[in-house]
C-alpha positions as CSV (number, residue, x, y, z in Angstrom):
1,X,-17.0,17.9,2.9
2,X,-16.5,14.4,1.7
3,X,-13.1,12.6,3.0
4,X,-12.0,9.5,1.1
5,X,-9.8,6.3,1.8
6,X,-8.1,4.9,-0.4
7,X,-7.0,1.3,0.0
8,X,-5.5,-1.5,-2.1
9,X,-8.0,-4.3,-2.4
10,X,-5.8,-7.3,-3.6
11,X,-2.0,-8.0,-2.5
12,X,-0.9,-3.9,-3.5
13,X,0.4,-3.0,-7.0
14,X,-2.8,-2.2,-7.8
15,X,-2.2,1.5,-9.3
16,X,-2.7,3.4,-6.0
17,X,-0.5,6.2,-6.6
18,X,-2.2,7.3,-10.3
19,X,-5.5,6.9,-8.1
20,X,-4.8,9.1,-5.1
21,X,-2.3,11.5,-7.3
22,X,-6.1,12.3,-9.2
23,X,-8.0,12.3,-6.6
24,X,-5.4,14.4,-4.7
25,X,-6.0,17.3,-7.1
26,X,-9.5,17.6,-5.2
27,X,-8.2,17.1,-1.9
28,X,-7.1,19.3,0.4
29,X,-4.9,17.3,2.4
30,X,-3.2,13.8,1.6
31,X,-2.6,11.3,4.9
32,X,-0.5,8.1,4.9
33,X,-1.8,5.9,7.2
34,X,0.2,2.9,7.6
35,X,3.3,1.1,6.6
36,X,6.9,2.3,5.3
37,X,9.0,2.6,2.9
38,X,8.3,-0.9,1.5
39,X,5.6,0.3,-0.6
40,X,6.0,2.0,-3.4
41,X,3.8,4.8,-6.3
42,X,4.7,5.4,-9.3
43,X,3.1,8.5,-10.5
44,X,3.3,9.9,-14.2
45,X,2.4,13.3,-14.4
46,X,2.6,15.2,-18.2
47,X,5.2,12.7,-19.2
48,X,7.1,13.3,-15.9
49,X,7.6,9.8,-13.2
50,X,8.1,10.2,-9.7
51,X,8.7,7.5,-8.0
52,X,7.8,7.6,-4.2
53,X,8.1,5.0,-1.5
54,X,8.1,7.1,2.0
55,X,6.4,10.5,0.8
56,X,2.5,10.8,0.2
57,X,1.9,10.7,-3.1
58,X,0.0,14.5,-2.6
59,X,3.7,16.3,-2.4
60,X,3.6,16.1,-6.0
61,X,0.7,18.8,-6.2
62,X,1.5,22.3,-5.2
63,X,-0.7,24.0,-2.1
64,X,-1.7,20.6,-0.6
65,X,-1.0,19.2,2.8
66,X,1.0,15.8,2.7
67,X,0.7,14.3,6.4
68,X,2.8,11.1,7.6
69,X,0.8,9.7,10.1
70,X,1.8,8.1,13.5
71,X,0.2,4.2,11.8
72,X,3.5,4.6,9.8
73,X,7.1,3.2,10.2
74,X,9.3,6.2,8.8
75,X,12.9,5.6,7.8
76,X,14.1,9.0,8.6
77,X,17.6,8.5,6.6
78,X,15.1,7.3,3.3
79,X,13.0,9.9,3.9
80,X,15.9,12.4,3.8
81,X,16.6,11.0,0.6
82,X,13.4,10.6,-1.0
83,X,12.7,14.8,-0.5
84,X,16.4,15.2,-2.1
85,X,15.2,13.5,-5.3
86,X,11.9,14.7,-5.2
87,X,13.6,17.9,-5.1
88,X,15.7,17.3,-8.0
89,X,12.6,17.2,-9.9
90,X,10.8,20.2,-9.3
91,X,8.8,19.7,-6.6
92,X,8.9,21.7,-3.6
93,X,9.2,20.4,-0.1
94,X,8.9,22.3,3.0
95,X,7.5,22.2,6.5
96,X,4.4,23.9,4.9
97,X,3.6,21.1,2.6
98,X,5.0,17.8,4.8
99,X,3.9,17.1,8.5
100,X,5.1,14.3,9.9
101,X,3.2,12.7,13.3
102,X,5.5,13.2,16.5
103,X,4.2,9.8,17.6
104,X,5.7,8.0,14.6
105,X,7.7,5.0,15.3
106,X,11.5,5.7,13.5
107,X,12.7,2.3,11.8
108,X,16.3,2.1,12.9
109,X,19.3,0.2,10.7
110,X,19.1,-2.9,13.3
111,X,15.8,-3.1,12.3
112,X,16.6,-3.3,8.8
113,X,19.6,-6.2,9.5
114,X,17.4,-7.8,11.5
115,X,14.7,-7.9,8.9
116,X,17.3,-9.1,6.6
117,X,19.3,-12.1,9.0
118,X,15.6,-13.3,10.1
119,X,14.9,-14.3,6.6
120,X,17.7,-15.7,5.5
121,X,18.3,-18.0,8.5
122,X,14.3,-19.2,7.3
123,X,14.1,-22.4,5.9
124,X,12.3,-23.1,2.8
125,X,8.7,-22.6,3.1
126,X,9.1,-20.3,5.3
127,X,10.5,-17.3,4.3
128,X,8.1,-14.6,4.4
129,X,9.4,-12.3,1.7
130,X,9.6,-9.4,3.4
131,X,11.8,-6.8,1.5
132,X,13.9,-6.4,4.4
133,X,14.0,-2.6,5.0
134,X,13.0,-3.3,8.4
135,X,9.4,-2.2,8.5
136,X,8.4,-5.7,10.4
137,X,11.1,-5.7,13.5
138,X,10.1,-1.5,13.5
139,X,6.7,-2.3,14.3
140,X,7.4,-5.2,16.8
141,X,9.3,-2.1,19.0
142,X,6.4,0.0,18.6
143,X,4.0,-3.2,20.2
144,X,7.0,-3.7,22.5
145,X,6.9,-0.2,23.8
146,X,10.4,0.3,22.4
147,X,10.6,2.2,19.6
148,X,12.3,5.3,18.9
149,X,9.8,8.2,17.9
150,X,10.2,11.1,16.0
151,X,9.5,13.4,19.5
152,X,12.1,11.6,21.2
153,X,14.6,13.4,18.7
154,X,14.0,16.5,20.4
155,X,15.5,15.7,23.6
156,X,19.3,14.3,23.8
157,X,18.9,12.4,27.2
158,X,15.9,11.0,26.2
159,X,16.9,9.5,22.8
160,X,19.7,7.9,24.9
161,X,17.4,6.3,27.3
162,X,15.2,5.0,23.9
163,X,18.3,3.9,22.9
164,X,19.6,1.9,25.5
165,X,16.2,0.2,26.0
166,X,15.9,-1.2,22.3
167,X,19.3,-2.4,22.5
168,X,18.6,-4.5,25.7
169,X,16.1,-6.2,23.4
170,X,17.9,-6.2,20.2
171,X,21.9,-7.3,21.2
172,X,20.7,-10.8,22.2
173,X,18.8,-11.3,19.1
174,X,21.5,-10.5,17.5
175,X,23.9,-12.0,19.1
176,X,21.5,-15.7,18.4
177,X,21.6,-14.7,15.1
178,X,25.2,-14.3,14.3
179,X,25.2,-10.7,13.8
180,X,27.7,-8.3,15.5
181,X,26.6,-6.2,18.4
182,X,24.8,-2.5,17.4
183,X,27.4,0.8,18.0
184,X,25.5,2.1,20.4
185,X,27.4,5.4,20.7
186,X,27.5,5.7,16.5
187,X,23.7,5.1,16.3
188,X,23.4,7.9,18.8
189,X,25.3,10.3,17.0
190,X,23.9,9.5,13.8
191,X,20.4,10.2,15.3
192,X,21.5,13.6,17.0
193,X,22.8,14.6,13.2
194,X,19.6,13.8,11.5
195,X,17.2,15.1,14.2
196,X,16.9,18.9,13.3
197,X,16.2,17.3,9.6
198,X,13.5,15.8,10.9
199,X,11.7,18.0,13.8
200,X,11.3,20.7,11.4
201,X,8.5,18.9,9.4
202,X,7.3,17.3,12.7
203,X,4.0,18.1,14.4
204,X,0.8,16.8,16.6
205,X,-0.9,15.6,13.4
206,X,-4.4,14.3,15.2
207,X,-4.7,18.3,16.4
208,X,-4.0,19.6,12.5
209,X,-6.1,16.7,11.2
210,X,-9.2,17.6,13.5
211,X,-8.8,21.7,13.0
212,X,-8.7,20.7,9.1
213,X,-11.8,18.6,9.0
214,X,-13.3,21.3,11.5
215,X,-12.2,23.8,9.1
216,X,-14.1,22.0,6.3
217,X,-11.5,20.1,4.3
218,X,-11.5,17.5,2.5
219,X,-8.9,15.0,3.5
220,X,-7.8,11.4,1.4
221,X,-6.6,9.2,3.3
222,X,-3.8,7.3,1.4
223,X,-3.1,3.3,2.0
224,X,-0.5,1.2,1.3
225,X,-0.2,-2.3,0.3
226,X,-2.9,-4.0,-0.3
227,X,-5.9,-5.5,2.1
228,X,-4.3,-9.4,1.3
229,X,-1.3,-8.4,3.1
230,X,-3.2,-7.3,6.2
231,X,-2.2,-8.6,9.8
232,X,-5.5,-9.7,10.5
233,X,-7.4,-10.4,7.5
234,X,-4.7,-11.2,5.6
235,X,-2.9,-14.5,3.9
236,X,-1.3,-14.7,6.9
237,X,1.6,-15.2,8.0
238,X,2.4,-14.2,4.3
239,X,1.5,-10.7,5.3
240,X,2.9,-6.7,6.1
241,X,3.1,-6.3,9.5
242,X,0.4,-3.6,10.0
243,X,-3.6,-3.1,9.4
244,X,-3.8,-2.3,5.6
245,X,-7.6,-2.2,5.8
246,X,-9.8,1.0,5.9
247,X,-10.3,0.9,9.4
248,X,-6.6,2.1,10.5
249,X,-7.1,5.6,8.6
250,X,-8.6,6.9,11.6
251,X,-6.5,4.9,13.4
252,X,-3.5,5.9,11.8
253,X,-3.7,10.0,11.9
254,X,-5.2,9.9,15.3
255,X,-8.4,11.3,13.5
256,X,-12.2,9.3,14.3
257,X,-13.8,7.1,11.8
258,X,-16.9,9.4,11.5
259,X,-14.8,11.1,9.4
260,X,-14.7,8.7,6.8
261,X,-16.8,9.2,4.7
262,X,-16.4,7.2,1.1
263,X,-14.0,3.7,1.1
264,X,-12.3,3.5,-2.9
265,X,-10.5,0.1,-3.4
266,X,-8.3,0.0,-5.9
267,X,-8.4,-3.0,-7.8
268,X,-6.6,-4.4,-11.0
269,X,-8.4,-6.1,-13.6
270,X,-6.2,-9.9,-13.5
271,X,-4.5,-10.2,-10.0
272,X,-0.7,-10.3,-8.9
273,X,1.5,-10.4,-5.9
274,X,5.1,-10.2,-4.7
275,X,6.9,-12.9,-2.9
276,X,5.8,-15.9,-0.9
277,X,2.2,-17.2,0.0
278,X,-0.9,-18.3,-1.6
279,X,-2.1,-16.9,-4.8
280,X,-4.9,-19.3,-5.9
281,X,-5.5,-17.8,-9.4
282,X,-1.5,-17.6,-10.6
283,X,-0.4,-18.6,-14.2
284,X,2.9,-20.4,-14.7
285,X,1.9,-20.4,-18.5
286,X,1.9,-18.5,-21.6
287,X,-1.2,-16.3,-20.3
288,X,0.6,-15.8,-17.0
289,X,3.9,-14.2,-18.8
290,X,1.6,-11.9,-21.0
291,X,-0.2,-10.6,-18.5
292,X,3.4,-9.8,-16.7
293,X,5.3,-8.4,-19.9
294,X,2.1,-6.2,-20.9
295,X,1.5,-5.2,-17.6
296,X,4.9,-4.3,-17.1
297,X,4.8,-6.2,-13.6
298,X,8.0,-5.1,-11.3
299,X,7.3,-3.9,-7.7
300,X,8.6,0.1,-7.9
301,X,10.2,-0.4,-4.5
302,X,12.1,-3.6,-4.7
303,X,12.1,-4.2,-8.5
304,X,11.3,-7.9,-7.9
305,X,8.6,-9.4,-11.4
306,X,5.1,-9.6,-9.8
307,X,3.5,-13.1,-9.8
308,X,0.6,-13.0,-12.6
309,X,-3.0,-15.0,-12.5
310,X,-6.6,-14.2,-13.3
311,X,-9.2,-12.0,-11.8
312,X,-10.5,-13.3,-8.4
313,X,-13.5,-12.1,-7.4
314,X,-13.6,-14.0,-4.6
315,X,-10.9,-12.4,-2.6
316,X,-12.0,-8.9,-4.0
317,X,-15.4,-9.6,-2.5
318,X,-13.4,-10.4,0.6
319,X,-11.8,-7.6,1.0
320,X,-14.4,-5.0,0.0
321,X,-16.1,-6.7,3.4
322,X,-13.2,-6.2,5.5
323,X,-12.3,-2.9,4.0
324,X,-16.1,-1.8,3.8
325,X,-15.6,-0.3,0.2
326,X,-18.1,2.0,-0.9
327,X,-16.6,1.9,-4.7
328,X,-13.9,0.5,-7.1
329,X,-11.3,2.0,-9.0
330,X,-10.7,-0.8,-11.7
331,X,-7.1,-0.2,-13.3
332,X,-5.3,-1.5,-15.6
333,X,-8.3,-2.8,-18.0
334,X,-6.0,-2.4,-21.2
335,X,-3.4,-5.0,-20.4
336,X,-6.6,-7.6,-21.2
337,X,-6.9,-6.3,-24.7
338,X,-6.3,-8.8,-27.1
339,X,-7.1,-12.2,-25.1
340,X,-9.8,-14.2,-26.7
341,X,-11.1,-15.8,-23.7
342,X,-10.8,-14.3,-20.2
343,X,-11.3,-16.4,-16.8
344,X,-12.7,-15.1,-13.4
345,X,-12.6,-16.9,-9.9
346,X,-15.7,-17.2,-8.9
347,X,-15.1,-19.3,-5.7
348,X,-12.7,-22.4,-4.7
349,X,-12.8,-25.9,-4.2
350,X,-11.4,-27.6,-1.1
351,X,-11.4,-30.9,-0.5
352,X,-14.5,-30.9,-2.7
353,X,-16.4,-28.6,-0.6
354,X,-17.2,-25.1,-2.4
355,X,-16.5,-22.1,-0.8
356,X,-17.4,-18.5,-1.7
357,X,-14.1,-16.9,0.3
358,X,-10.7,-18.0,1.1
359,X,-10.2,-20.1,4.4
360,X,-8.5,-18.3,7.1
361,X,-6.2,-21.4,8.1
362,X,-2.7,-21.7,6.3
363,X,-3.1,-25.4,5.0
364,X,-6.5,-24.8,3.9
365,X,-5.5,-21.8,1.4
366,X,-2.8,-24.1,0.1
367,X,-5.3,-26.6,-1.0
368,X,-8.2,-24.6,-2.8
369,X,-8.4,-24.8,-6.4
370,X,-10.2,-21.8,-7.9
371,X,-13.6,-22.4,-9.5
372,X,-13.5,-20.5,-13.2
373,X,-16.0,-18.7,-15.2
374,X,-15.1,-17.8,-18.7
375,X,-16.2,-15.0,-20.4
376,X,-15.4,-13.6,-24.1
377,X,-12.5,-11.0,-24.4
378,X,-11.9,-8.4,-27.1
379,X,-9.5,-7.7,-29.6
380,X,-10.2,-3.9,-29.7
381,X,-7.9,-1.5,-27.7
382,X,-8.9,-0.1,-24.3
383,X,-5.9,1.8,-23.9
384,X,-6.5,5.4,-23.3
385,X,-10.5,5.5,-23.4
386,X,-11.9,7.9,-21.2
387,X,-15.7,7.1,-21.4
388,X,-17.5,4.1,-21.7
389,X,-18.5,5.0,-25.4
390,X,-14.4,4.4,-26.2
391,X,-14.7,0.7,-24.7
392,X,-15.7,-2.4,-26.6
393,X,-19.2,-4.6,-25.5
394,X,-17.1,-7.3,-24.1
395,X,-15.1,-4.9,-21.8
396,X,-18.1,-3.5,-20.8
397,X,-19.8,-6.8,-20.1
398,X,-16.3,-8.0,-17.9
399,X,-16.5,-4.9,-15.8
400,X,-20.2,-5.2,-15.1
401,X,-19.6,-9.3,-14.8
402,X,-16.9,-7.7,-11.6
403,X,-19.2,-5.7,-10.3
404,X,-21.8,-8.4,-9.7
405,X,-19.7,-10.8,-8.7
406,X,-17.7,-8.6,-5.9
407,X,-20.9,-7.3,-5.0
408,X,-19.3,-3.4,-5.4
409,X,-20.0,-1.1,-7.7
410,X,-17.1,0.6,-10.0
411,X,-16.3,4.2,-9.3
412,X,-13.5,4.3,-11.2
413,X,-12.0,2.8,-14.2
414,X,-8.2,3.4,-15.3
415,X,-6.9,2.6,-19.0
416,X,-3.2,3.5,-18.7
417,X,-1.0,4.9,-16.3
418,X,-1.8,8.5,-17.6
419,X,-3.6,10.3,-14.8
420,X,-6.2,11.1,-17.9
421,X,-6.7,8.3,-18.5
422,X,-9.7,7.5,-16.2
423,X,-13.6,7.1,-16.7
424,X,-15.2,8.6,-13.5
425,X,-18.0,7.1,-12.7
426,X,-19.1,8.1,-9.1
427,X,-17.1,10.8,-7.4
428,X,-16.0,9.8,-4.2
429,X,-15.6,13.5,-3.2
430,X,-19.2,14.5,-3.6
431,X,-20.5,16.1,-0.8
């Protein structure tokens, strides 16, 4: 059986969650990989949003397997939370449908505080833009060898001695930072309430990952973010604090990367981001806001408007490299209807040199100019279509202009945020 990965190939946003929740339907069992609660899906199922930030977005569909992963940072009061209103909605939750890796790192409030005083002691220019739920200073413990982990819940004298440890790290920092000293005593009791709330979904998810693909299964691995934001390959230090790429799938459910067998970035049609860093294509004009306002561009976690600017096919070629993407799920194709002329970055300038990618060095990035191609748009609506007879010549013609330019075919092409909505092209699933 086919098992696919599914990764954000700009700076996230990208319309991940109406991706995976259809390609979920096929699946047997939904993995997140990496990050935390930073990240958010919307989903909108038969009229019905669920907003999701901690959960895989595969809890949603009845008789699947939704795995957390050990690559992520889980806030286990969040997470709590998150099931509650989940709940609320219909959906049912049980040790059955949610696993959760025992070797996942637990983000912590200090983490969270810390997150929050690091950034705004930052001068200007350099402030990350981190959302400050803690997901950075979480996995700096886990590289330190001092997180707390979901196993070390089970085991009162053992949580104590994880406790003690981060706090030797953490009071000092604190302490330099202005902030009060951590309750050591209410931060273990608060843990010892919430562990049984946790163990029960709690398992050795590499050994249930590796009996499922035994078994025959077909597994999507589910990203977040987006491959900009990785540590590594990056904008960096304008970046998440974990590997977004492909890659940490098998890294992140303890699972090899034979089985991997189909990469589908997700990309949008224009490009955005959140926060600070360099964004070579961004609009601060009337084309910029349009884009925003049609696109309805607010991050589903923070709630904080998206930066807006043209396609760059530059970065997306990047990225499909680093990720190794077999196929592209182009989204959001409809929020172009109705501009006459449509630009895509075809490469940049620096210093008057041309480059086909984006420099890895800070100062560099800053000072590329994007090199444009125009191409006609269309006044028709795309919303909605669900073949390629439904779309206009020139929409056509900018989808195939992407596809040459990233070097990456498209698999998938999304016209609204309607599940339905979508013009399969090549199946990731098949076998």
């Amino acid at each position: 059986m086919a098992n696919v990965v599914v990764v954000g190939a700009q700076w996230g946003d990208e319309g991940k969650g109406k991706i995976v929740d259809w390609l979920s339907e096929r699946a047997d069992v939904i993995a997140r990989f990496q990050g935390g609660h930073n990240a958010g899906h919307t989903l909108v199922i038969d009229g019905k949003v669920y907003k999701l930030h901690a959960l895989p977005s595969g809890v949603v569909r009845g008789g699947k397997l939704s795995v957390i992963g050990n690559g992520v940072v889980l806030d286990p009061w969040h997470l709590l939370k998150e099931i509650e209103t989940i709940r609320a909605q219909g959906v049912e939750i049980t040790p059955e449908t949610l696993m959760i890796a025992e070797n996942t790192p637990l983000i912590m409030p200090y983490h969270g505080e810390l997150d929050r005083a690091r950034e705004e002691a930052a001068s200007k220019g350099t402030k990350i833009g981190t959302t400050g739920r803690g997901i950075g200073p979480c996995y700096e413990d886990k590289v330190g060898r001092r997180a707390i982990r979901v196993a070390d819940l089970a085991d009162p004298a053992t949580l104590e001695a994880r406790v003690d440890r981060a706090l030797q790290h953490h009071d000092p920092l604190r302490k330099g930072l202005g902030v009060e000293a951590i309750d050591r005593d209410g931060l273990v009791e608060l843990l010892k309430e919430i562990a049984p709330k946790i163990l029960e979904y709690a398992a050795p998810v590499w050994k249930v990952m590796n009996e499922k693909r035994k078994a025959g299964k077909r597994i999507l691995f589910e990203g977040a973010q987006g491959a900009l934001l990785d540590i590594d390959f990056g904008t960096y230090p304008f970046v998440t604090s974990s590997n977004v790429i492909a890659g940490q799938a098998a890294t992140g459910v303890g699972i090899g990367p034979g089985a991997i067998n189909y990469v589908l970035g997700i990309v949008k049609a224009y490009t955005t981001r959140v926060g600070e860093g360099p964004f070579p294509t961004e609009l601060d004009d009337a084309d910029g806001q349009r884009l925003g306002e049609r696109g309805h561009e607010f991050g589903t976690t923070t709630g904080r408007k998206r930066r807006c600017g043209w396609f760059d096919a530059a970065l997306v070629r990047q990225t499909c490299v680093t990720s190794g993407v077999t196929g592209i799920s182009l989204t959001k194709l409809d929020v172009l209807d109705g501009f006459e002329t449509l630009k895509i970055c075809t490469g940049y300038d620096l210093d008057g040199q041309v480059l086909d990618y984006l420099p890895t060095a800070a100062d560099q990035q800053a000072r590329c100019t994007p090199i444009y191609e125009e191409v006609p748009g269309w006044s028709e609506s795309t919303e909605g279509a669900r073949s390629w007879a439904d779309l206009p010549a020139n929409a056509i013609k900018y989808v195939r202009r992407i596809e040459e330019l990233i070097q990456c075919p498209v698999a998938m092409l999304s016209t609204s945020p309607e599940r339905e909505d979508t013009i399969l092209v090549t199946d990731p699933f098949a076998d």
